[in-house]
N, C-alpha and C positions, 0 to 999 in steps of 0.2 A: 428784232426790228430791222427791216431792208425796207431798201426805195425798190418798188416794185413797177418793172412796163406793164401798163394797161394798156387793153386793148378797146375799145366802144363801136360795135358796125352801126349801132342804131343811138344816135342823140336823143331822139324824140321817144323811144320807148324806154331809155335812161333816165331822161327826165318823168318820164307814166309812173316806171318803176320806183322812184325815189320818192315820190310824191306820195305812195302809197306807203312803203315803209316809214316813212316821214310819218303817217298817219299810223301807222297801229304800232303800238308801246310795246307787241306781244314778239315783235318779229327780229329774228338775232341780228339785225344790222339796224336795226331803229337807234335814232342819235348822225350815224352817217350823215344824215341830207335832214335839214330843216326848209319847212315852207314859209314864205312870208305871211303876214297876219292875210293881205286880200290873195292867198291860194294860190298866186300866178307864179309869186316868181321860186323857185327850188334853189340852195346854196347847197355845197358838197363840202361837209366837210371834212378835208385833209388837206393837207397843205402839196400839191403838183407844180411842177416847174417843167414843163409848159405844156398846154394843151396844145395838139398840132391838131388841124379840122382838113378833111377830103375832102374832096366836092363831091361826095354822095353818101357824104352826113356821120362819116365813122372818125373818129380820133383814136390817136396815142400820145398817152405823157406818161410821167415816171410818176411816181405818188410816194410821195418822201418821209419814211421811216415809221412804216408802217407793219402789223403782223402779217404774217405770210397769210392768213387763215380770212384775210379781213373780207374780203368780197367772195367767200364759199354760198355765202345765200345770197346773193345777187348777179342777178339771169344776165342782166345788161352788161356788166362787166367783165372782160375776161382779163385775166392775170398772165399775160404772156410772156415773161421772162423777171430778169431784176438786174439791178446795177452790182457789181461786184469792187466794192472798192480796193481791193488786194492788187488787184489785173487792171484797175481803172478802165471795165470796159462790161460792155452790156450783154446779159447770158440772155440767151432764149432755150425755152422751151421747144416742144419739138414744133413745129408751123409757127412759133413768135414770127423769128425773125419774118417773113412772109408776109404776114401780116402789119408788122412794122410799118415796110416799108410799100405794102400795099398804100399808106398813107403818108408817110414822112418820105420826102423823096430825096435820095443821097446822089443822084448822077449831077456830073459836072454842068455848071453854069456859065456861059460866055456874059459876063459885065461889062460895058463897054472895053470891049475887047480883051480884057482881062481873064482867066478859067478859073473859075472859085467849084469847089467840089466841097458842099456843106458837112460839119463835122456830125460823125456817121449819129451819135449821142445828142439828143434834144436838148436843149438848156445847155448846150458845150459851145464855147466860139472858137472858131479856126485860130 
């Protein structure tokens, strides 16, 4: 079991995708994602800390202590590195990190006049 970095460029074909494995009993990641009784709304479940969202609809979060294998049938997800608690630091595969930070943005911040450079690990506070 690892916390696994995901990667999502598409929310809205995650949620398509999930809604449909959600619906057929036959599919190896059915149980993942349940629908609400009226259809609309999708829950995921595994327990991430914390979803970060782009403004052109892609996220990354860690998805905590899960198998390695767990999203191989699911198109929308990709598995872009994992946490290494050994190194307390984040592996990527080859284009993760890239993609990472395609979304989670790590450059320095001026706060009222102060420089905060956000910790590189999502769900980590400086």
């Amino acid at each position: 079991m690892r916390d696994l970095i995901t990667y999502t460029p598409d929310i809205a074909a995650l949620v398509a995708e999930g809604v449909s494995i959600a619906n057929d009993p036959e599919h190896p990641a059915h149980g993942l994602f349940t629908v609400d009784e009226g259809g609309k709304g999708l829950t995921f479940n595994v327990s991430k800390v914390p979803v970060v969202y782009s403004d052109d609809n892609s996220t990354v979060s860690l998805v905590r202590g899960v198998s390695e294998g767990l999203f191989d049938s699911v198109t929308s997800i990709e598995v872009i590195g994992y946490y290494d608690p050994v190194s307390a630091s984040y592996v990527f595969y080859e284009g993760g990190q890239d993609k990472y930070e395609s979304v989670y943005d790590v450059s320095p911040k001026d706060i009222d006049g102060a420089v905060y450079t956000p910790p590189y690990m999502i769900g980590v506070f400086a």
